[in-house]
C-alpha positions as CSV (number, residue, x, y, z in Angstrom):
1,X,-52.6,14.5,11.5
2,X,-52.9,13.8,7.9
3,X,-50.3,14.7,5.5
4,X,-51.1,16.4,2.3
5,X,-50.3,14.1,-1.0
6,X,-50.2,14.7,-4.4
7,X,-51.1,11.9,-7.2
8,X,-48.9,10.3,-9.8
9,X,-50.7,11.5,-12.1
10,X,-49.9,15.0,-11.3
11,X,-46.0,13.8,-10.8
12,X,-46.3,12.3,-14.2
13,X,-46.6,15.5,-15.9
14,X,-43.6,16.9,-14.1
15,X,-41.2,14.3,-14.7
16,X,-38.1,14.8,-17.2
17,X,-38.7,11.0,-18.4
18,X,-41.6,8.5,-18.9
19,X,-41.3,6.0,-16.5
20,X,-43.8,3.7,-14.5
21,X,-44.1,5.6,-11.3
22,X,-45.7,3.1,-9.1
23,X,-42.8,0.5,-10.2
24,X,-40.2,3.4,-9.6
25,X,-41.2,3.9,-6.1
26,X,-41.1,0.5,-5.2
27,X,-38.4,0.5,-6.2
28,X,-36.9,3.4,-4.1
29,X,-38.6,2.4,-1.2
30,X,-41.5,5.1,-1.6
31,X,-44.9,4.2,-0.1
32,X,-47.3,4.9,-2.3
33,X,-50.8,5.2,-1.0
34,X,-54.6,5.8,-2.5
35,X,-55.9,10.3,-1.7
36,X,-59.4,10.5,-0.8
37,X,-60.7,9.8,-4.2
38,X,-59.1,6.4,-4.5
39,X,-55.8,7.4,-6.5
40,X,-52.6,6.2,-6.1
41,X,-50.4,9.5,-4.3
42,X,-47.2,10.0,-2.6
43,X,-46.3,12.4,0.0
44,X,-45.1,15.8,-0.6
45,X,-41.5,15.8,0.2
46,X,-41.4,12.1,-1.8
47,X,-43.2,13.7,-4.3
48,X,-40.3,16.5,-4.6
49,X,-37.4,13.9,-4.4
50,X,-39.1,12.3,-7.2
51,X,-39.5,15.1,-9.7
52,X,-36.0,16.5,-8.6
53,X,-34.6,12.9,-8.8
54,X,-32.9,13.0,-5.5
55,X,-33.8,9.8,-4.6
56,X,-33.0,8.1,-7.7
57,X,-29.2,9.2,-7.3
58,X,-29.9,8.7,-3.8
59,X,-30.5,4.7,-4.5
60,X,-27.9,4.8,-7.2
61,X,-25.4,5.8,-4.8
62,X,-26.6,3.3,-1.8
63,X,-26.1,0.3,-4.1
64,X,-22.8,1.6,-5.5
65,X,-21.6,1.6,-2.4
66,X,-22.4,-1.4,-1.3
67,X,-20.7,-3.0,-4.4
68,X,-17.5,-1.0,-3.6
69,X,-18.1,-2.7,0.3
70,X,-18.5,-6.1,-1.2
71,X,-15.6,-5.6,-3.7
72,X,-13.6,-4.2,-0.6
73,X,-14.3,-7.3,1.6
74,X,-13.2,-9.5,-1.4
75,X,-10.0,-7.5,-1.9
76,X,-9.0,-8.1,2.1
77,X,-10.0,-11.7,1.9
78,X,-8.0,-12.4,-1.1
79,X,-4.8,-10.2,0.3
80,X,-5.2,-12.4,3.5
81,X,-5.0,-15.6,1.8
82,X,-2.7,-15.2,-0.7
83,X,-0.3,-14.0,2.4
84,X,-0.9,-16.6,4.6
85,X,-0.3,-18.9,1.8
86,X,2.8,-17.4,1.2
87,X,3.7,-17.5,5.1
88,X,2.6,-21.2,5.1
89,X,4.8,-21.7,2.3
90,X,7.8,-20.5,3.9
91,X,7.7,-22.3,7.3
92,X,7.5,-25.5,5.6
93,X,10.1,-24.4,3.1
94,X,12.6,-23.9,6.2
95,X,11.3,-26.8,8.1
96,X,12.5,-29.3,4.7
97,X,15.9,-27.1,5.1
98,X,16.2,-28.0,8.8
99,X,14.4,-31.3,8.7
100,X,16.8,-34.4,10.0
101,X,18.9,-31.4,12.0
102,X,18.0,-32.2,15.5
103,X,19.0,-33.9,17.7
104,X,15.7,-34.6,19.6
105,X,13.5,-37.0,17.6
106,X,10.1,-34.8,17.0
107,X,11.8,-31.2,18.0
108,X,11.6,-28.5,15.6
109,X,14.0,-29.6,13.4
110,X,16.3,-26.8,15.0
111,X,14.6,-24.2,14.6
112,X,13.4,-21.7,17.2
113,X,9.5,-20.4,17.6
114,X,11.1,-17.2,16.5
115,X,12.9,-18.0,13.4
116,X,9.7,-19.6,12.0
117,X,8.0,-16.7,13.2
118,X,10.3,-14.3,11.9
119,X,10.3,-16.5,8.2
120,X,6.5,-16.4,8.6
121,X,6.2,-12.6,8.5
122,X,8.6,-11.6,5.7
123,X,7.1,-14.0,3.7
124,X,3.1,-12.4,4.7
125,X,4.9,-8.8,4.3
126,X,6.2,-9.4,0.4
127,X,3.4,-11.4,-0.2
128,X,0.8,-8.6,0.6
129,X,3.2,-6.1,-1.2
130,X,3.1,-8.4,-4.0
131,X,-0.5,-8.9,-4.2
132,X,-1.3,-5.1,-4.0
133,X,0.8,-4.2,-6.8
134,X,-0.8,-6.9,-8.5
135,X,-3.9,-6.1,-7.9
136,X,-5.8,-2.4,-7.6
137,X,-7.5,-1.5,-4.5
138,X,-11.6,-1.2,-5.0
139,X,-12.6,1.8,-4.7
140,X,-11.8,5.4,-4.9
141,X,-11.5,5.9,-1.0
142,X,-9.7,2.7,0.0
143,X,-6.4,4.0,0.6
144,X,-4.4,1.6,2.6
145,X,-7.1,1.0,5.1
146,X,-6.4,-2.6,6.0
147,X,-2.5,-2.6,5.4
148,X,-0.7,-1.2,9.0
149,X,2.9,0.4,8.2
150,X,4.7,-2.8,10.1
151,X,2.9,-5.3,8.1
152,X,3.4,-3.7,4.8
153,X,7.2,-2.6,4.8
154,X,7.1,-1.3,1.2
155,X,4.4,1.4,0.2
156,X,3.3,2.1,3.5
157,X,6.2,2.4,5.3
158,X,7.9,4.7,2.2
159,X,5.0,7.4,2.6
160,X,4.9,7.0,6.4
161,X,8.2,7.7,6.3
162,X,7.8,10.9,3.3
163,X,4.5,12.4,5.4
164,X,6.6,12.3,8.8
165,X,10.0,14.3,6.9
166,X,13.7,13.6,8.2
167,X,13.9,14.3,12.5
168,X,14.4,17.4,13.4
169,X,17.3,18.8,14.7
170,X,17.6,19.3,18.5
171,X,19.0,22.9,20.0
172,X,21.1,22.5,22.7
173,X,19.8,24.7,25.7
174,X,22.6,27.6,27.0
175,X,22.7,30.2,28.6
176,X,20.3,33.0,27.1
177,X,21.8,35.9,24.8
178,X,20.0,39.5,25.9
């Protein structure tokens, strides 16, 4: 079955700008192949896309979404580091204020698996509340997509808390009035 195709020449003619067609479709990721008579054509429906430049905003939109991806991935990375920075910070902060408290040579200095845990995630929580306000989120649809309502404790946790509305009031069940 062969498919009917139309020359860049004839696209030429129709096109709202001058541009170097055969460069433009490589570009696009059109294949551009020689008619019957040797000249370079493109398909129909490419040929459409083309003129209507559909696949230009198409390709425009492909790569600015993967720079919004890339700039997204960054964003995470950097939150997550500049957290656990912050975490690592405060466990050896409270290990200095407990150091020489024990009574065990080597022990934890005192301290309990859950104190350092508990000192660990404060310190991630404002840390990631610090570097968000610090820093914008990429994107226009990134809206607190990697930040969970327990890790966060400040932004999240106030519009969780706004979106879900005060608890409703329970109605004691009597006897029904006819």
């Amino acid at each position: 079955m062969n498919e009917q195709m139309i020359t860049l020449v004839e696209i030429a003619g129709r096109m709202p700008k001058k541009t170097d067609l055969i460069a433009e479709c490589r570009e696009l990721g059109v294949h551009v192949a020689d008619d019957w008579a040797g000249r370079p054509s493109v398909s129909v429906g490419d040929a459409r896309s083309l003129v209507n430049g559909s696949l230009r905003s198409a390709h425009d939109h492909r790569i600015k979404e993967a720079e919004i991806r890339q700039q997204c991935k960054e964003w995470v990375r950097d939150r997550s580091a500049a957290a656990k920075d912050a975490a690592d910070t405060a466990e050896s902060r409270l290990r200095r204020r407990r150091a020489g408290k024990s009574d065990v040579f080597g022990a934890w200095g005192g301290l309990t698996p859950a104190e350092v845990a508990e000192a660990r995630g404060a310190a991630y929580a404002h840390a990631g509340a610090q570097f968000e306000r610090r820093h914008k989120r990429p994107g226009p649809y990134v809206n607190l997509a990697y930040v969970t309502p327990a890790e966060e404790g400040s932004i999240a946790a106030a519009v969780v808390g706004k979106l879900a509305g005060p608890p409703k009031a329970k109605i004691p069940a009597g006897p029904e009035v006819m």
